[in-house]
Structure formats: C-alpha cells, structure tokens
Backbone as CSV, one residue per row, in Angstrom:
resi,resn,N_x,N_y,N_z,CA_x,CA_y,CA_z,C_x,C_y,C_z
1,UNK,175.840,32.905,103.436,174.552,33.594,103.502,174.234,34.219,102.152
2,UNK,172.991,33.842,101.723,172.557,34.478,100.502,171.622,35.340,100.703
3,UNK,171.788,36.356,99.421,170.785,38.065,99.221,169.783,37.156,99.686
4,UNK,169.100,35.946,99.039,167.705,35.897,99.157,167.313,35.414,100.708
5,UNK,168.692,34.580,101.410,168.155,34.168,103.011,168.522,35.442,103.738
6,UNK,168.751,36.837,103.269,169.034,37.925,104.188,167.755,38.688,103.500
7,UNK,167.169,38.357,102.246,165.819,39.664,102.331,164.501,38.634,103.264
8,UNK,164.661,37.375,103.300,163.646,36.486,103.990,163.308,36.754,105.246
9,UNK,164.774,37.138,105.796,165.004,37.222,107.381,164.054,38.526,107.862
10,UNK,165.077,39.315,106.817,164.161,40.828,107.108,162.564,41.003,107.116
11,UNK,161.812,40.022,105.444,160.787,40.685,105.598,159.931,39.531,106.561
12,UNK,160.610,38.481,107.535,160.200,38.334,108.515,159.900,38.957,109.566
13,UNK,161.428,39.642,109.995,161.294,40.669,110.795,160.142,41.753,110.803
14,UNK,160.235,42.142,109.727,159.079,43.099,109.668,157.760,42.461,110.498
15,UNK,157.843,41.647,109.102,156.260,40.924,109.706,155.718,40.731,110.983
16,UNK,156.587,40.299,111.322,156.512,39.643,112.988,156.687,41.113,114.148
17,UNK,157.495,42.422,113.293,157.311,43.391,114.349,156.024,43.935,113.843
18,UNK,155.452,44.508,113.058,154.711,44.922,112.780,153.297,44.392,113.421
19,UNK,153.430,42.987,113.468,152.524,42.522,113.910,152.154,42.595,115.734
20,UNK,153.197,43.236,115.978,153.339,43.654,117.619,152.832,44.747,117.866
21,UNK,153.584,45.668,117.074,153.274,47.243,117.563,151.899,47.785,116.801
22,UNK,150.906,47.001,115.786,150.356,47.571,115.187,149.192,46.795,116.229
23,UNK,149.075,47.793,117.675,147.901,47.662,117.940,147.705,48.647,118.768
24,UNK,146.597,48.930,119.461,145.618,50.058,120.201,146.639,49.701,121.612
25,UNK,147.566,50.871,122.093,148.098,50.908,122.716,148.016,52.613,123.527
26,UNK,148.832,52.523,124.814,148.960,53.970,125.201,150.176,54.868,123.870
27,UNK,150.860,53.910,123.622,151.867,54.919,122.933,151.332,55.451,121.958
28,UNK,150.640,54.624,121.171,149.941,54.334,119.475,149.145,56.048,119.848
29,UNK,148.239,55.585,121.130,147.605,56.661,121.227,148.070,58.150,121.215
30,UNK,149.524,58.077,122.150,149.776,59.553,122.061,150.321,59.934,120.508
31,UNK,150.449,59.109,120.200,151.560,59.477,118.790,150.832,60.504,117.961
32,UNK,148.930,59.311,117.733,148.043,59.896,116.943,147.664,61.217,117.569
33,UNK,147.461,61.440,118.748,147.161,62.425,119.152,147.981,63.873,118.544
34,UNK,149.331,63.257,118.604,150.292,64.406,118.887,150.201,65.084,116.768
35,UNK,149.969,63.454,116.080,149.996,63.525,115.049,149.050,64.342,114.341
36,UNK,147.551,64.317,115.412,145.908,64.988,114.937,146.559,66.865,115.303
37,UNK,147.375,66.927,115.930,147.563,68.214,116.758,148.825,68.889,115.986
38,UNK,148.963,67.658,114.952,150.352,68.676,113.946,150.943,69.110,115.250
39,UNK,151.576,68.750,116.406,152.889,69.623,117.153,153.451,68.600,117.470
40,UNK,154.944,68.731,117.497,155.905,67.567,117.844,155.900,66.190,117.052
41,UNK,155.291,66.114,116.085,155.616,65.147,115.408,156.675,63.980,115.157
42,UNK,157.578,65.022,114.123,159.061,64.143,114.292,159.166,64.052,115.387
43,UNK,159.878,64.620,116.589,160.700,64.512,117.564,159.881,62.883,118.421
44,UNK,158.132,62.981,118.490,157.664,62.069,118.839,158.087,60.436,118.331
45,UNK,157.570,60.404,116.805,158.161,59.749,116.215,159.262,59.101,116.130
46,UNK,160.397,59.999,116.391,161.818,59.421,116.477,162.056,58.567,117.644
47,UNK,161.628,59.248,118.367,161.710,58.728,120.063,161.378,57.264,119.970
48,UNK,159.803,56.930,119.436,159.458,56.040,119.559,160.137,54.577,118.943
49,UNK,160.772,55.063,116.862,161.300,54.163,116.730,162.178,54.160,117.081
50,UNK,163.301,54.841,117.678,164.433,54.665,117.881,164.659,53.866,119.529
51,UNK,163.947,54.226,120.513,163.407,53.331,121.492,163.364,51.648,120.947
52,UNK,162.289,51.951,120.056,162.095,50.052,119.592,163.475,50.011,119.199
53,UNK,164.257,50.589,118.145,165.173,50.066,117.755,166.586,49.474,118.735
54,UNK,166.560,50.332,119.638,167.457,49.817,121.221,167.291,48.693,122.014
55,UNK,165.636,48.393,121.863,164.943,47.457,122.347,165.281,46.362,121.760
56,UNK,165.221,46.070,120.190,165.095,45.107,119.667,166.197,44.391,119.109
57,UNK,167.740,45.714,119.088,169.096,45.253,118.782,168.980,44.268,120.531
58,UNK,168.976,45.225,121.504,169.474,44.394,122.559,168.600,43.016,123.049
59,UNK,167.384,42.707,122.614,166.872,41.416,122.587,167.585,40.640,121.506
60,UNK,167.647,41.281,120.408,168.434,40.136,119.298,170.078,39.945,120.062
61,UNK,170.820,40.756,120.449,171.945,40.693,120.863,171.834,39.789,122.454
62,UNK,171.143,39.643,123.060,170.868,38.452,123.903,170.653,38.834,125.424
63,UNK,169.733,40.123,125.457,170.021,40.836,126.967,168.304,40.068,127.359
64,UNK,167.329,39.788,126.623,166.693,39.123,126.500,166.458,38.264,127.645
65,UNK,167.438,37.475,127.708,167.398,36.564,129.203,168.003,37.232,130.206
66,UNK,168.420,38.544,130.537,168.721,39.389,131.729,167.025,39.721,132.544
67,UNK,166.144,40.138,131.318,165.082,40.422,131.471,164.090,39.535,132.146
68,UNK,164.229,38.213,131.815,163.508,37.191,131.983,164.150,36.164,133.776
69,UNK,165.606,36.704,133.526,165.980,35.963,134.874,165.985,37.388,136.390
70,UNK,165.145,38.264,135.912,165.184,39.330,136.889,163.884,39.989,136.878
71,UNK,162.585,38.857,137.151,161.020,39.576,137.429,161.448,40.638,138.208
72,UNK,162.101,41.041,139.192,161.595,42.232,140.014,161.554,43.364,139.563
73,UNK,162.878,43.411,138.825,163.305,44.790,137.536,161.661,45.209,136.999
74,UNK,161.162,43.835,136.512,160.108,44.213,135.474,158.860,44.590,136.789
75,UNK,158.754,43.878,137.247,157.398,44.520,138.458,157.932,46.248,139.071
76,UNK,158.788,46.522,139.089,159.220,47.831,139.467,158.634,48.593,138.310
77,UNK,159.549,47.986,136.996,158.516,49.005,135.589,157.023,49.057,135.624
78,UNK,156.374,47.753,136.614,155.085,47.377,135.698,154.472,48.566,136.882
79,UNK,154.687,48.503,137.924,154.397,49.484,139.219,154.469,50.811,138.351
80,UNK,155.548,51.546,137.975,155.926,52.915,137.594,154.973,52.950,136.538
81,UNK,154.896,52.294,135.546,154.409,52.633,134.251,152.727,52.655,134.303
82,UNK,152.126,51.548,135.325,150.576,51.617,135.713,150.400,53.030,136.586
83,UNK,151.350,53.563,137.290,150.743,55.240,138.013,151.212,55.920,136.756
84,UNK,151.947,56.068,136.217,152.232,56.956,134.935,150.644,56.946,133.741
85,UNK,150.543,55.838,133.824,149.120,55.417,132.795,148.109,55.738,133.650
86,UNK,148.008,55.908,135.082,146.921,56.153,135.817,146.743,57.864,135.716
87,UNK,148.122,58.653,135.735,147.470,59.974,135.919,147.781,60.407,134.598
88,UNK,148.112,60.104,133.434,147.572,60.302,131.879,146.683,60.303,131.923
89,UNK,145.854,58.899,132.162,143.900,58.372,131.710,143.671,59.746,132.286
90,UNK,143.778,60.200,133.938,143.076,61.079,134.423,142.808,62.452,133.677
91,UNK,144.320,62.469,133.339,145.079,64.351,132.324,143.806,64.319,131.099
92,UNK,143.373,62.933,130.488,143.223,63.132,129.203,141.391,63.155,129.374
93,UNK,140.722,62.398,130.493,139.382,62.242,130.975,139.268,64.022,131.020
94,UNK,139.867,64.726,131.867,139.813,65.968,132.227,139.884,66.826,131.142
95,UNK,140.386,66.621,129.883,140.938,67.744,128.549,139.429,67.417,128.253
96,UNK,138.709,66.160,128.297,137.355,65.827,127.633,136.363,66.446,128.198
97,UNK,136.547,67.243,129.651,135.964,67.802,130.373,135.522,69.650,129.676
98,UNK,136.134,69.896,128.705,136.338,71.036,128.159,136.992,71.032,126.878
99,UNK,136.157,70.451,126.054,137.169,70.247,124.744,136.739,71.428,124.066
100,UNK,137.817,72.006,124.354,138.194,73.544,123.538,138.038,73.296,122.310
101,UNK,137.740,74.586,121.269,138.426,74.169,119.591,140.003,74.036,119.731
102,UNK,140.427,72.738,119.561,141.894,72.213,119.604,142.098,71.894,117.845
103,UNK,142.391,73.310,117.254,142.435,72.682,115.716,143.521,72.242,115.202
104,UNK,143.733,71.340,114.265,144.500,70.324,114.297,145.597,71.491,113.086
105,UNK,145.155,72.149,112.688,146.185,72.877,111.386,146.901,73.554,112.121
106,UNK,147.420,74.226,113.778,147.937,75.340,114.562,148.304,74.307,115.369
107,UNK,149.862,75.117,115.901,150.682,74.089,116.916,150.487,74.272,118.218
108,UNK,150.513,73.402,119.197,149.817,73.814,120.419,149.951,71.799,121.101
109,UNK,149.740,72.090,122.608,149.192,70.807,122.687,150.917,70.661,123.967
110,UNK,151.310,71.740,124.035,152.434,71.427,124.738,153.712,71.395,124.334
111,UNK,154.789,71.627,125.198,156.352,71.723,124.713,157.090,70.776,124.153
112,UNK,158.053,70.581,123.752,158.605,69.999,123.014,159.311,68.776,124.449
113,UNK,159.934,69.647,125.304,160.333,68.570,126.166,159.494,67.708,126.723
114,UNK,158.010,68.377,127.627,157.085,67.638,127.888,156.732,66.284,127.216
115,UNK,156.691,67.251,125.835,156.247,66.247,124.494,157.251,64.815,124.370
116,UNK,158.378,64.910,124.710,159.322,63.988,124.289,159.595,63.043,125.619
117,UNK,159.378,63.896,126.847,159.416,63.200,128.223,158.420,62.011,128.398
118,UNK,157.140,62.736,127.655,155.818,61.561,128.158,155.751,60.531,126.995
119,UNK,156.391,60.721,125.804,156.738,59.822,124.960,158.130,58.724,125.306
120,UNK,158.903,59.081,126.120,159.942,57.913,126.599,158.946,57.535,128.084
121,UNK,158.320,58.040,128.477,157.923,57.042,129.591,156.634,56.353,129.323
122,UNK,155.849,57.047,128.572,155.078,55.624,127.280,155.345,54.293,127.113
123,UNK,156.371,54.671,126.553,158.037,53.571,126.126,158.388,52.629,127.438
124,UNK,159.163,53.307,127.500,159.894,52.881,129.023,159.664,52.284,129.869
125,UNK,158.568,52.663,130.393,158.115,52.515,131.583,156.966,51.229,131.063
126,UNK,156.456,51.091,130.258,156.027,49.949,130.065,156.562,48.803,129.316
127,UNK,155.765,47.410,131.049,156.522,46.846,130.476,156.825,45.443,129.620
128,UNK,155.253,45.539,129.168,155.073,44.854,127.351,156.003,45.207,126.612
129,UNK,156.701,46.291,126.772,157.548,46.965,125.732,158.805,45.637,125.556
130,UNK,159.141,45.825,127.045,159.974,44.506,126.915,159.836,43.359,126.692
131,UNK,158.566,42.845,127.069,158.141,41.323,126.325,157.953,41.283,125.163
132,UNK,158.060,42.527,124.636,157.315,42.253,122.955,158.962,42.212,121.896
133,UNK,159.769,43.249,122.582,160.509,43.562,121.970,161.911,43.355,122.164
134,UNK,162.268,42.852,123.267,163.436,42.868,123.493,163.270,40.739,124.066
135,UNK,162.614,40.548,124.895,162.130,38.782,124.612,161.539,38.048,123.573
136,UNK,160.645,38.622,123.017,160.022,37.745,122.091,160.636,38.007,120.703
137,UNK,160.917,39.492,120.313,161.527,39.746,118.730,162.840,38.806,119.135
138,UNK,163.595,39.187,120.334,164.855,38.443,120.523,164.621,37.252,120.621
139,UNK,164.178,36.785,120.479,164.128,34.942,121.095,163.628,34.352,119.714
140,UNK,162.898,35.349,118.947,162.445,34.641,117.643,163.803,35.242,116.652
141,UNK,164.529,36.486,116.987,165.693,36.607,116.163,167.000,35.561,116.220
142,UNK,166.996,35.126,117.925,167.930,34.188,117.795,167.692,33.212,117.013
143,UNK,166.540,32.669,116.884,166.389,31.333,115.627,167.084,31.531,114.312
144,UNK,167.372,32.279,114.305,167.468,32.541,112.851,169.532,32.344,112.512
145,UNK,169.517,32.179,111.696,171.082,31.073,112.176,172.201,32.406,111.578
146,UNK,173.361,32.498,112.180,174.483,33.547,111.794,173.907,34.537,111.953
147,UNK,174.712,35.181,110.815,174.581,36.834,110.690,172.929,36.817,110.588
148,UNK,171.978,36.008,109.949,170.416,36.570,109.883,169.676,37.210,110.797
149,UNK,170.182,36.606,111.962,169.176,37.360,113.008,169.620,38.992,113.089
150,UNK,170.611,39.557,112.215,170.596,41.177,112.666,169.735,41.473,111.149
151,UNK,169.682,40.550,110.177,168.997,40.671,109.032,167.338,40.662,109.168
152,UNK,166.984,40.022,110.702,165.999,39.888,111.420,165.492,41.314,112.336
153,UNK,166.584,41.379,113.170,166.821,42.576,113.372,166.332,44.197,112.639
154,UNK,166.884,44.166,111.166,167.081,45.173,110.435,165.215,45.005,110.234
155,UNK,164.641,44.290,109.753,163.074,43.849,109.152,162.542,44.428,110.552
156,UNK,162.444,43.845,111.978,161.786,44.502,112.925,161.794,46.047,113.093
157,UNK,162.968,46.641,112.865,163.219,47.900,113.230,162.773,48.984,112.116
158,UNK,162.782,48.329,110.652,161.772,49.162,109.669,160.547,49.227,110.317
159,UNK,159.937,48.274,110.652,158.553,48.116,110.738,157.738,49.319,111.764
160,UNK,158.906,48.994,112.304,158.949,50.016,113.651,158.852,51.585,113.245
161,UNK,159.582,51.711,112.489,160.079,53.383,111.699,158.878,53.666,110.641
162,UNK,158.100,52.341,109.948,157.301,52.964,108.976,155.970,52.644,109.753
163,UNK,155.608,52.247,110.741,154.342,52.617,111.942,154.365,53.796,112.466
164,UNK,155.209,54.074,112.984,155.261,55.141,113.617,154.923,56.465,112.729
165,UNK,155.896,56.538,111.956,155.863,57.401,110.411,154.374,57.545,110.220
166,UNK,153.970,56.357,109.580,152.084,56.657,109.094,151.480,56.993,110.102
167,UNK,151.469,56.241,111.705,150.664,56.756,112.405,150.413,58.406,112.918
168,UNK,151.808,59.185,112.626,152.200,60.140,113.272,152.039,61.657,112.129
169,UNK,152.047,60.917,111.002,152.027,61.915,109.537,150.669,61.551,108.965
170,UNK,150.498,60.033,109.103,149.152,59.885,108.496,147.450,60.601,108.949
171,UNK,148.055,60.435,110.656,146.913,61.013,111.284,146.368,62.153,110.968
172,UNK,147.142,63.046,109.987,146.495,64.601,109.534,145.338,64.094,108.371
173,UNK,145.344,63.181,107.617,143.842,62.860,106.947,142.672,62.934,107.759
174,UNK,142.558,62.337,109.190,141.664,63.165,110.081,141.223,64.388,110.648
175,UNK,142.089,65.134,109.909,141.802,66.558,110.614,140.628,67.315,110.317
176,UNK,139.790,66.816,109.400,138.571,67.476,108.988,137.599,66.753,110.316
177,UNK,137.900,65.864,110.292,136.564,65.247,111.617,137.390,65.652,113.204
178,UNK,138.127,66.291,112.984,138.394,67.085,114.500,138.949,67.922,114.435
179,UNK,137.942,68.947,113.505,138.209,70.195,113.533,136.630,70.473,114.591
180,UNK,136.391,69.617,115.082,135.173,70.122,115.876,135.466,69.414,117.742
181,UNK,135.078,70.173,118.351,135.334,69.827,119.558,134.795,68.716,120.432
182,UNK,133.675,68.177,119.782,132.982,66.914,120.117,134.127,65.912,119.942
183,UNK,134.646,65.666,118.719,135.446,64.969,118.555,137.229,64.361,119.239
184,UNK,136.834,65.526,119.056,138.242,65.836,120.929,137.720,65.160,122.136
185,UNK,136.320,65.587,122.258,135.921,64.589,123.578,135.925,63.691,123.201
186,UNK,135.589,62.954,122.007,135.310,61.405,122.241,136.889,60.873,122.224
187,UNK,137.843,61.272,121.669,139.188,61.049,121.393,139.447,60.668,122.892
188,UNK,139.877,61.784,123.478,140.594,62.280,124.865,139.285,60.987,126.082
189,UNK,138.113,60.803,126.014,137.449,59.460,126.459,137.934,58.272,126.434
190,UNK,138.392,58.046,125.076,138.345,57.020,125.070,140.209,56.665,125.347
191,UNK,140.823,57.488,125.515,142.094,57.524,125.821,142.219,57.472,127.079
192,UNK,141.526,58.123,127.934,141.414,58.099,129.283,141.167,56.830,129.895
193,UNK,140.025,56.182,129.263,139.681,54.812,129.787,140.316,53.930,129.306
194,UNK,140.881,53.809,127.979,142.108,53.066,127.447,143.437,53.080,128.540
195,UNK,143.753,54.428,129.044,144.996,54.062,130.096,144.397,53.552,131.142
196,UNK,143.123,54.150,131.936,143.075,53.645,132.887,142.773,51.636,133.080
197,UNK,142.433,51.823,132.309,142.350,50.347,132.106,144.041,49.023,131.936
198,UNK,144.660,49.836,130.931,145.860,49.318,130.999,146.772,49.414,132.381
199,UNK,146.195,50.598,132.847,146.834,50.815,134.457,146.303,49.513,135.483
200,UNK,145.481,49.613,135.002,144.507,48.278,136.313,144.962,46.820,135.689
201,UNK,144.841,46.661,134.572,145.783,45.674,133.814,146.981,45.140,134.348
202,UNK,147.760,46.437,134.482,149.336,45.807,134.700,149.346,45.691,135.712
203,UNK,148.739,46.207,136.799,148.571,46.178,138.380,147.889,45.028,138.993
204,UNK,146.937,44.350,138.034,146.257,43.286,138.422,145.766,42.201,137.775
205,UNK,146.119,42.520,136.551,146.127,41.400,135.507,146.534,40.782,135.899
C-alpha cells in the first residue's frame, strides 16, 4: 500500500461522506439551531460526529449486512424515530407560536442533558442514519482492497467532524439576522414542517 493509494482512499471517503450528511436534515437542523443559540455546542457536535464515526467504523468493519438481513430492527427504528420527529415538528411549530427575543449572544435554549439526549435520538433513532452510514459508506468502503477501506474509513469520518464543526460554530455568522424574533419564527416553521414531514416520510414513504 502506497502514501498516495491511502491519501486517495481517504479523500474519497470524505467525498462520498460529505456528500451524505451535507444535506437539510432533522439533525443538520438541531445542530444549527443549537449553533444560532451559542448553548451546547461542543457537546452537540461531538455527539453527532462521534455517532457517525461508530456508524461508519462498524459499516466498514462489516455489521452492514446484520442491518440489511434484519428489516424488522430497522422498521422498529423507523416507527420510534417518526413519533420522536412527530413531537419535535410539534415542540418547534409551538416555540414559533411565541418567538420570544431568543438572542443568539446569551446561553439558554435548554440543559445540557436534554441537549445531548435529543441529539442521540436525532441520530439514533433514525433510520437513514443507517443506510447512509453504516450500508452504503460500508459497502462502498469494502471495495476498496486491504488496509484502504479504514483509509476510507478515516476520509468519511473527517468529513463528518468538519460538517458538523462549521455547521455548529459557523452558524454564529447568522446571528445578526436572528437577533430579531421574526426570524425565530420562520426558523422554528420551517423546522416544524421539516420534521413533520420526515415523520410522515418514514411512516409512509
């Protein structure tokens, strides 16, 4: 194995995770949220890549087809994680109902455990999480011949750590356009109907 077929692997990996997680999701959403609200940041953050990163060793390591030869496992997640996304949409429709000045420079927005609880069942409980990350990164890491696929591995799991990172630190460049409370409503709207929708999705898609 050569430096150059182990940096290939990686900045595959990347590529190919990045290209997963970098979309309009429930998690994406709380992250930014938590990120616009300056509270819990790291701890959010960590959760999240370090989640993918569990996810995506054990798809590259081959649990991958446990997942795939046991639909019921996953309809149990897809059940839990659509009422979990059903009474979020509701929590977050309702904050839009009264959008306080929620200013983004003062910490607030909830506890740290709360904070870290509804961020693993984000995770967890959904269960794209596993098709994206533990079947498909795994099934495209196994291609990759020898030791590369953890070199595959290593590229997905940055990608993972520097999304999360920008989404979660970056989101304070917005804080001037929601330092006003309109903006909270349209946020917390469109989050609401974003879960509820993914709820009806996984339930009936």
């Amino acid at each position: 194995m050569t430096s150059l077929a182990a940096a290939q692997s990686t900045l595959t990996g990347l590529g190919v995770g990045l290209s997963l997680i970098v979309a309009i999701g429930a998690q994406n959403a709380f992250v930014l949220r938590k990120g616009l609200l300056r509270t819990h940041v790291f701890p959010v953050v960590a959760v999240c890549a370090l989640s993918d990163a569990v996810l995506i060793v054990a798809g590259v390591a081959g649990i991958g087809v446990l997942v795939d030869r046991f639909p019921l496992a996953l309809r149990v997640v897809t059940v839990l994680g659509a009422l979990f996304l059903f009474v979020y949409g509701l929590m977050a429709l309702n904050r839009a109902r009264t959008p306080a000045a929620m200013t983004t420079d003062v910490g607030g927005g909830g506890s740290l455990i709360a904070a870290v609880a509804t961020c693993l069942a984000l995770t967890w409980l959904n269960p794209h999480v596993y098709l994206d990350t533990v079947v498909f990164l795994g099934s495209i890491g196994n291609r990759q011949p020898g030791e590369l696929r953890w070199w595959f591995a290593l590229g997905a799991v940055l990608g993972s750590v520097l999304w999360f990172t920008a989404l979660g630190y970056g989101s304070r460049v917005l804080s001037p356009l929601f330092a006003r409370p309109m903006a909270w409503r349209v946020l917390d709207v469109g989050i609401g109907i974003m879960m509820l929708t993914l709820a009806a999705l996984l339930l009936f898609g």
